[in-house]
C-alpha positions as CSV (number, residue, x, y, z in Angstrom):
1,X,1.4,59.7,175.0
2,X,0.8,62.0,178.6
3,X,-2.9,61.7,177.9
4,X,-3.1,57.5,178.4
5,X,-0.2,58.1,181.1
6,X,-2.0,59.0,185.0
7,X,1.1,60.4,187.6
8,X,0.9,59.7,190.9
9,X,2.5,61.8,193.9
10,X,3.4,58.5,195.5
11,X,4.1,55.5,193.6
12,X,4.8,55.1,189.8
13,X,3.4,56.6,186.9
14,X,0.7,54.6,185.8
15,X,-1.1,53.7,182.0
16,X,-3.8,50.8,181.8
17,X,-3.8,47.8,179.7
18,X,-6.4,48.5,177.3
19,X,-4.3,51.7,176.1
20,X,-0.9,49.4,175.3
21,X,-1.6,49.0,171.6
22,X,-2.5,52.8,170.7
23,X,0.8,53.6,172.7
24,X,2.9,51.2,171.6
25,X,1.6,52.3,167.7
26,X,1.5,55.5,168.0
27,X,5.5,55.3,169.5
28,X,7.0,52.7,166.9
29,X,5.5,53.7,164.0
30,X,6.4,58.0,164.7
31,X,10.3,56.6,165.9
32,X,12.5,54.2,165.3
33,X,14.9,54.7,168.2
34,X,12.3,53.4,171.1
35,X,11.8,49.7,172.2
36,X,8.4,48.8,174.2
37,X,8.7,45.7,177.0
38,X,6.2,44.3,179.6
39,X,7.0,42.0,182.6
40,X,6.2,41.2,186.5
41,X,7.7,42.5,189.2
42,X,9.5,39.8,191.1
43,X,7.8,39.3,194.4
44,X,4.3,38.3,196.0
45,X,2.3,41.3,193.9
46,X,4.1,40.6,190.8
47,X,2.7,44.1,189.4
48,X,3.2,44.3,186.0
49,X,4.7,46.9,184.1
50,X,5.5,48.4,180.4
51,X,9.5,50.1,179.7
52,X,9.5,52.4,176.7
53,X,13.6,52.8,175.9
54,X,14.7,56.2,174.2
55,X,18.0,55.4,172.7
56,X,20.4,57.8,171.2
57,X,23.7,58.4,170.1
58,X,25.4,58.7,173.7
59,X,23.1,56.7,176.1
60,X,19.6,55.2,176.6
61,X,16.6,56.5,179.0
62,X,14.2,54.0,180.5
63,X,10.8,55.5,181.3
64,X,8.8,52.5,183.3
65,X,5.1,52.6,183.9
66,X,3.4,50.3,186.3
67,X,0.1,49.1,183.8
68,X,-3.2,49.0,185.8
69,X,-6.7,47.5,184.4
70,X,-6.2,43.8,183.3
71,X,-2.9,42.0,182.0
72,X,-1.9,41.8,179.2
């Protein structure tokens, strides 16, 4: 997944759009404990994002990527 995911010093970690399905594939079909969501950010930009959920046993980690390219 860290090659279709760009970091950025400032802002959020990024992935684009057209790189959604091969993450989201490559994630569910390898683990069944993670859970893949997309939405806007409330506001005027409305960026949208994708949040892959790690759960385990004890507690859940939310790893949020701000999607560039076109929306899906």
């Amino acid at each position: 997944m860290l090659l279709y995911v760009k970091r950025h010093i400032f802002g959020r970690d990024s992935v684009d759009a057209k790189n959604i399905p091969q993450i989201a594939g490559m994630l569910l079909k390898r683990y069944n404990n993670i859970s893949i969501a997309q939405g806007l950010d409330q506001g005027k930009e409305g960026k949208p994002w994708l949040k892959i959920t790690v759960k385990s046993f004890a507690h859940s980690k939310d790893i949020i990527l701000e999607i560039t390219g076109g929306r899906n």
